[in-house]
C-alpha positions in Angstrom: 0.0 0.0 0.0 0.8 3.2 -0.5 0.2 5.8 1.7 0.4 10.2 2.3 3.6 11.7 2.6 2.3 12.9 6.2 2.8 11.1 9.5 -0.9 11.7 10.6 -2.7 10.6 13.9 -5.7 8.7 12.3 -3.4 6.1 10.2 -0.4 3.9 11.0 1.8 4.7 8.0 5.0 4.5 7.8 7.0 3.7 11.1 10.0 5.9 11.9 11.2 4.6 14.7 11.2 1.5 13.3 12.9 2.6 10.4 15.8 4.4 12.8 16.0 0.9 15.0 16.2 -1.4 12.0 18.9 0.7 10.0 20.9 0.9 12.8 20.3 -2.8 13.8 21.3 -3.3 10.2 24.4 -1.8 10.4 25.7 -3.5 13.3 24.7 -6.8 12.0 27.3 -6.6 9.2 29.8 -4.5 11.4 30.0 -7.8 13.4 29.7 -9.7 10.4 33.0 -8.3 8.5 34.4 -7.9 12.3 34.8 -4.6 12.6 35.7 -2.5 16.0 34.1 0.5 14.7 32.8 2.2 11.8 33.9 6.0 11.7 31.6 7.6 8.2 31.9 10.8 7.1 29.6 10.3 3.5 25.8 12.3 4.3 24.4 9.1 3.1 25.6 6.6 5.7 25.5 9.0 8.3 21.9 9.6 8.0 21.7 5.3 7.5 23.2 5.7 10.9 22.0 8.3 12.8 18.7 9.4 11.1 19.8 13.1 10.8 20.4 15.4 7.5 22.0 18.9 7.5 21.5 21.3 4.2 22.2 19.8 1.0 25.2 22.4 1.4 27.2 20.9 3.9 27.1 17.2 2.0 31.0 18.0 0.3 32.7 19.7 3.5 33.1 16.3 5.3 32.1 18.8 8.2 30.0 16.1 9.8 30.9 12.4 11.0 29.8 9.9 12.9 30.9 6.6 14.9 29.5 3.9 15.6 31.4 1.5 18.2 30.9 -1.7 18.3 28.3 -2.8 21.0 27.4 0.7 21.8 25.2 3.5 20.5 26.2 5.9 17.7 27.9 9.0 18.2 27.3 12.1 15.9 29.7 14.6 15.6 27.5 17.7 14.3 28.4 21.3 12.7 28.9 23.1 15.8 25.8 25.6 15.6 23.2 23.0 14.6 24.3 20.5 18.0 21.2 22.3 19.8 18.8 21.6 17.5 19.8 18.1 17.0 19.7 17.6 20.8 16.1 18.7 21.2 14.6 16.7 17.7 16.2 13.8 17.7 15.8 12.4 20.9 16.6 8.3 20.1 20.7 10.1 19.6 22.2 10.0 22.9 25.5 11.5 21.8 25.7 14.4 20.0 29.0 16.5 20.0 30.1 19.4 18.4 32.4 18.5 15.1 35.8 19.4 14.5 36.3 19.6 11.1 38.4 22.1 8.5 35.5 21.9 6.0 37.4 19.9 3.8 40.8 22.0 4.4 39.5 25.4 3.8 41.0 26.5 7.1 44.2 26.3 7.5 46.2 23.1 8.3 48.2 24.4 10.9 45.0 24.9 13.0 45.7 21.2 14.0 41.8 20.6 13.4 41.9 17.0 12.3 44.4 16.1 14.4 42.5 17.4 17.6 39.5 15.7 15.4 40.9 12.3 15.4 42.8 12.1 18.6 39.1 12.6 20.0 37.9 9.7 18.1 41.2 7.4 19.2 40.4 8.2 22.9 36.5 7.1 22.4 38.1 4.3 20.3 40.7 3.5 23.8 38.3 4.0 26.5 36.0 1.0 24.9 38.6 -0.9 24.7 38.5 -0.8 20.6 41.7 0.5 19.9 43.2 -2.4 18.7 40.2 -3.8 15.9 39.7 -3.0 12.6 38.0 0.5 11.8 35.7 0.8 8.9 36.0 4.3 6.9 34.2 5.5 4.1 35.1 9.2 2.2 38.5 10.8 4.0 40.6 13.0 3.1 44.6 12.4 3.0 44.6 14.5 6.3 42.0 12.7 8.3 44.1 9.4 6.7 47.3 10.5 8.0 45.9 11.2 11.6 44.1 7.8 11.3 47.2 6.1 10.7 49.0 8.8 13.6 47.0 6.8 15.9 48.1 3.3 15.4 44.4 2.4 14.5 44.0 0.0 11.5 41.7 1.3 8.2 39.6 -0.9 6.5 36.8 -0.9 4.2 34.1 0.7 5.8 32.2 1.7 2.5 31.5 -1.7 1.9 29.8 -2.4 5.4 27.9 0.5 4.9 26.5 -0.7 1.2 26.0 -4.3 2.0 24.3 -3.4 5.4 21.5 -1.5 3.0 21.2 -3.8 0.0 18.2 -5.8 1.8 15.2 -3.3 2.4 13.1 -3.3 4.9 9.2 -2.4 4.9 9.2 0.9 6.0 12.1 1.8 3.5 10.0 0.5 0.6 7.5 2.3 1.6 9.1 5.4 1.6 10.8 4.5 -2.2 7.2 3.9 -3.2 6.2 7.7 -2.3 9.4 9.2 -3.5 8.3 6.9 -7.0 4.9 8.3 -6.4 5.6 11.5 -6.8 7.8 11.3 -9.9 5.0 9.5 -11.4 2.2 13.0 -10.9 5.3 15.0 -12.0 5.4 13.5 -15.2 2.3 14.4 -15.7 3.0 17.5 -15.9 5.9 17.1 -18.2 3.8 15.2 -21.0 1.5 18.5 -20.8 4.4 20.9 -21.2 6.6 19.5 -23.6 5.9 21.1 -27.1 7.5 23.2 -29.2 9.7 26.7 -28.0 10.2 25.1 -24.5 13.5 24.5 -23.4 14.7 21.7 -21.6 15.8 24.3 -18.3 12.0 24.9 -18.1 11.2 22.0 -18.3 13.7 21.0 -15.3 12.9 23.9 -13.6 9.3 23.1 -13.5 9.8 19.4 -12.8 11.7 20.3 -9.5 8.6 22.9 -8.6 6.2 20.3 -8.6 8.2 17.6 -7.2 8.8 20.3 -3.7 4.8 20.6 -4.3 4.5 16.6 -3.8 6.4 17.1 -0.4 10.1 15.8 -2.0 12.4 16.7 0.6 15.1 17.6 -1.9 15.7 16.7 -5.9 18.9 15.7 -6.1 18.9 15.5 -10.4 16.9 16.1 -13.2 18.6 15.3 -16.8 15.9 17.1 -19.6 18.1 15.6 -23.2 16.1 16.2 -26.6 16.5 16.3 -30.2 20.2 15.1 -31.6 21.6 16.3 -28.0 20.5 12.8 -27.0 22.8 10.5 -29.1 25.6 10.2 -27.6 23.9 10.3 -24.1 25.4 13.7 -22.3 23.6 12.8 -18.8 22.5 16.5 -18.0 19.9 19.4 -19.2 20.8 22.7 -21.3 18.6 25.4 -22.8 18.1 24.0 -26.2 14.8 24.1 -27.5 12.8 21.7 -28.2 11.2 21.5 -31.4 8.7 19.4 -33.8 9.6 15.6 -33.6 12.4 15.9 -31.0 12.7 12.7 -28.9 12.7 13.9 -25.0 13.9 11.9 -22.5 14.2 12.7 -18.3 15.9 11.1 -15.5 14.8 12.4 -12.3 16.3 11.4 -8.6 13.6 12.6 -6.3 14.2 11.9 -2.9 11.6 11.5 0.0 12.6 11.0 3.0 15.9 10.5 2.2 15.2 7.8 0.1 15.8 8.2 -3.7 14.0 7.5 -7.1 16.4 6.9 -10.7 13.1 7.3 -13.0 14.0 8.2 -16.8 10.9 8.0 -19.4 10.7 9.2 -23.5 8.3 11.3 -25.2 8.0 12.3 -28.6 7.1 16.0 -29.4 4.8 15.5 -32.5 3.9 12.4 -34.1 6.4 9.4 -33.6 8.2 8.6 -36.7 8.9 4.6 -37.8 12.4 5.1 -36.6 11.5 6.5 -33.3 8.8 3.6 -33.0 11.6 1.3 -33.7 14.1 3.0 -31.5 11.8 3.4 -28.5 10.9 -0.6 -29.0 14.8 -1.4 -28.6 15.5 0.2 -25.4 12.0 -0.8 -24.1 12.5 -4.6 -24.8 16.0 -4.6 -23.6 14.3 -2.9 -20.5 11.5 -5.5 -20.2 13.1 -8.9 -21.1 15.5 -8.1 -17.7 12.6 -7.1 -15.6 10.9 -10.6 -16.7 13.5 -12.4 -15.4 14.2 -10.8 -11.8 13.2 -13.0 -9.1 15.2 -14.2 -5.8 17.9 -17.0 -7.0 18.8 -15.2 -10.0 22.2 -14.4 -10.7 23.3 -10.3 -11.7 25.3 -12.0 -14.9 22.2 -13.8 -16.6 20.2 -10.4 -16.8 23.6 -8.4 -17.9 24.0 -11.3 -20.7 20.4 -10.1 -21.9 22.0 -6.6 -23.1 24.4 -5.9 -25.6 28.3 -5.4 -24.7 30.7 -3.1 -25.7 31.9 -4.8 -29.0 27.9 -4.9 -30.3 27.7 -1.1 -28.9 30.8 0.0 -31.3 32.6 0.9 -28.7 36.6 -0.3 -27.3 35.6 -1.6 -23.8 32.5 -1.7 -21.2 34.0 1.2 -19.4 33.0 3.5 -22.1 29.6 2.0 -22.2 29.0 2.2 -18.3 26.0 3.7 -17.3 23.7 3.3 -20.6 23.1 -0.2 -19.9 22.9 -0.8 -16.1 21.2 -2.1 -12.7 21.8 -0.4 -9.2 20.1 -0.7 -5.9 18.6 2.5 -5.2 17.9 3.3 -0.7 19.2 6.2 1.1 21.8 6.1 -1.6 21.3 7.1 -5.1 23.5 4.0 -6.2 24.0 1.1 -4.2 23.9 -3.0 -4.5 23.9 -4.9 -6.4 24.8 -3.5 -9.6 23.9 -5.0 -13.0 26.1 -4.5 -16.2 28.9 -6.2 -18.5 31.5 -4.7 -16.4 30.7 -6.3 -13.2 28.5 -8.9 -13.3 29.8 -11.0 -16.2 33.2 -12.2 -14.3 31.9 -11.8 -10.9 28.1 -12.1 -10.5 25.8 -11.8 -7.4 22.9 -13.4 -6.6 19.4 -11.3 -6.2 17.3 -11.8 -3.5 13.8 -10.9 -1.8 13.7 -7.6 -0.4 16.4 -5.9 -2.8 15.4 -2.3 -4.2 17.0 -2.0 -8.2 16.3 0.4 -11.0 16.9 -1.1 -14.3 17.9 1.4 -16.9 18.6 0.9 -21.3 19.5 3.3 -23.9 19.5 3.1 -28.0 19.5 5.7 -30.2 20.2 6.3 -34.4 21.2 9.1 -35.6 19.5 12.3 -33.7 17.0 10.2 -32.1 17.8 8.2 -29.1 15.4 6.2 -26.4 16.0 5.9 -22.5 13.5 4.0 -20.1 14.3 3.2 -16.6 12.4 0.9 -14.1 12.2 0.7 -10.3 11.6 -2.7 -9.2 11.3 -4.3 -5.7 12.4 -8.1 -5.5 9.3 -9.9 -4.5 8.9 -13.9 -3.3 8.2 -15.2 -6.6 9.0 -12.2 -8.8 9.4 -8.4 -8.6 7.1 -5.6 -8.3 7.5 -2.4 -10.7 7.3 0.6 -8.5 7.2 3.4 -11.5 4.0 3.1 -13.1 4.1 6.1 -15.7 3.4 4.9 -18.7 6.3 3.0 -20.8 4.9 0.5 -23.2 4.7 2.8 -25.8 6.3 6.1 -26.9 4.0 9.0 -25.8 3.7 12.0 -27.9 3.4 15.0 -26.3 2.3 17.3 -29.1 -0.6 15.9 -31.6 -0.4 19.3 -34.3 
């Protein structure tokens, strides 16, 4: 079911306490499972997988926030020093909330000794548990906040990949939430298959996509690509001001994000009537699309649905790293790509096995000439089978503009 974007008195809708207790649970599960002391994270994404708590879209490149979760004890966030009140009196399940010392990502001045006063804190934390000694999982550090690491005897591993495979499974409540932030990228398009016509440009048309999207109750939009006409072949994965005009091919990609949690949504239209070559176009990337989604189901390995799509010798290109990211699977939570991922590159030598309760979107791309197809899919790994979570329209191409 899907339910309102508000927490309401009257319904039982989604439960966020829940959701804070299981993340967390989650985390420590496969902190004991890859036998780690501690996890130190300094990426916005697994801090707020951690702790539950966001600052500003601006602060998420300063590394001006971290937190650390010891083993067998609760989390400890280390907060931009002016917003440790506020984060003491609304998020009461944090019972450690301390003032950051960071350098904003070494905009003040090295000498100030701030990571080093910085990590010696967390190296005392790490003593007086007696944790000194175990493995530390990090995730995004700078060579500074390396080199004190290291200053301090303590041993770095991996902690990105803790962090990943502790959110590949989802639970209920964060499905529900992926539903709703799908939800609302569903109405939005709506809005785009009314606008798109001739002598609008694709920075309106992002422009307005992010208006409606805050309208839904997003809590931010982290991306909207708007790519039409011969712009879209090769893909250039961003917007511009070109106008659109009669018989351009339009396709989006839009990351909405509710609740943290994130949507990867692209869908094609047509402005004007579809010509046999945009039929045939569209066709390709929406049977390539549809052929995988047919065969996702718990057991399943990554490589036999990578197999389904063409490689980089059938693509006319030199090697799959030039082709990454127009053929492609990624988990989609908290972060906007996670596990398991779902192309030639990876899955072919070293494939993974889905299971019930992973989150993917499913994405393919073909294009001739100036016209070019995109289609992505959000599916939820079900018992038997998956469940499509992005339900605007995609069997066919849609034109936007019948003159």
């Amino acid at each position: 079911m899907t339910y309102g974007t508000m927490a309401v008195d009257h319904e039982m809708r989604i439960d966020y306490d829940k959701l804070r207790k299981d993340r967390l649970q989650k985390t420590r599960d496969q902190m004991e499972k890859d036998g780690l002391g501690a996890l130190l994270v300094y990426d916005p994404d697994n801090i707020r997988y951690i702790t539950s708590t966001k600052l500003g879209e601006w602060s998420n490149n300063k590394l001006g926030r971290y937190a650390l979760l010891p083993k067998g004890k609760d989390p400890i966030l280390f907060e931009i020093g002016s917003a440790v009140p506020s984060r003491k009196a609304l998020c009461p399940w944090l019972k450690d909330i301390r003032p950051a010392k960071t350098d904003m990502r070494g905009t003040m001045p090295p000498e100030l000794g701030t990571i080093e006063y910085s990590i010696n804190e967390i190296a005392s934390i790490l003593k007086e548990y007696g944790l000194e000694k175990e493995p530390i999982g990090v995730d995004v550090l700078t060579v500074p906040i390396v080199q004190a690491l290291q200053k301090n005897g303590l041993v770095l591993v991996d902690g990105q990949q803790t962090m990943l495979n502790a959110q590949t499974i989802k639970t209920k409540e964060e499905i529900q939430c992926l539903e709703i932030s799908a939800a609302m990228v569903d109405g939005a398009y709506w809005d785009v298959f009314n606008m798109i016509k001739p002598g609008i440009r694709e920075n309106e048309v992002y422009a307005m996509m992010r208006k409606r999207l805050y309208e839904l109750g997003a809590e931010n939009v982290h991306n909207v690509n708007v790519i039409s006409g011969d712009r879209a072949n090769p893909h250039p994965h961003d917007f511009s001001d070109r106008i659109i005009r009669p018989g351009d091919m339009v396709f989006l990609d839009v990351v909405n994000d509710f609740n943290g949690y994130k949507t990867c949504y692209y869908r094609t239209f047509v402005c004007g009537r579809p010509t046999e070559r945009q039929k045939r176009v569209y066709k390709k990337a929406y049977d390539w699309l549809y052929d995988a989604i047919k065969m996702i189901k718990p057991g399943v390995r990554t490589d036999e649905i990578a197999k389904l799509w063409p490689d980089y010798k059938q693509l006319g290109y030199d090697n799959e790293y030039e082709t990454l990211a127009l053929f492609i699977g990624h988990g989609v939570g908290v972060s906007h790509w996670a596990k398991p991922i779902i192309s030639h590159q990876n899955s072919i030598d070293m494939p993974e096995v889905l299971q019930e309760g992973m989150h993917i979107a499913l994405e393919t791309y073909y294009g001739e000439e100036g016209d070019a197809a995109r289609i992505e899919e959000q599916v939820v790994i079900t018992k038997d089978g998956c469940k499509v979570i992005t339900t605007f329209p995609a069997n066919e191409l849609l034109s936007t503009w019948n003159y």
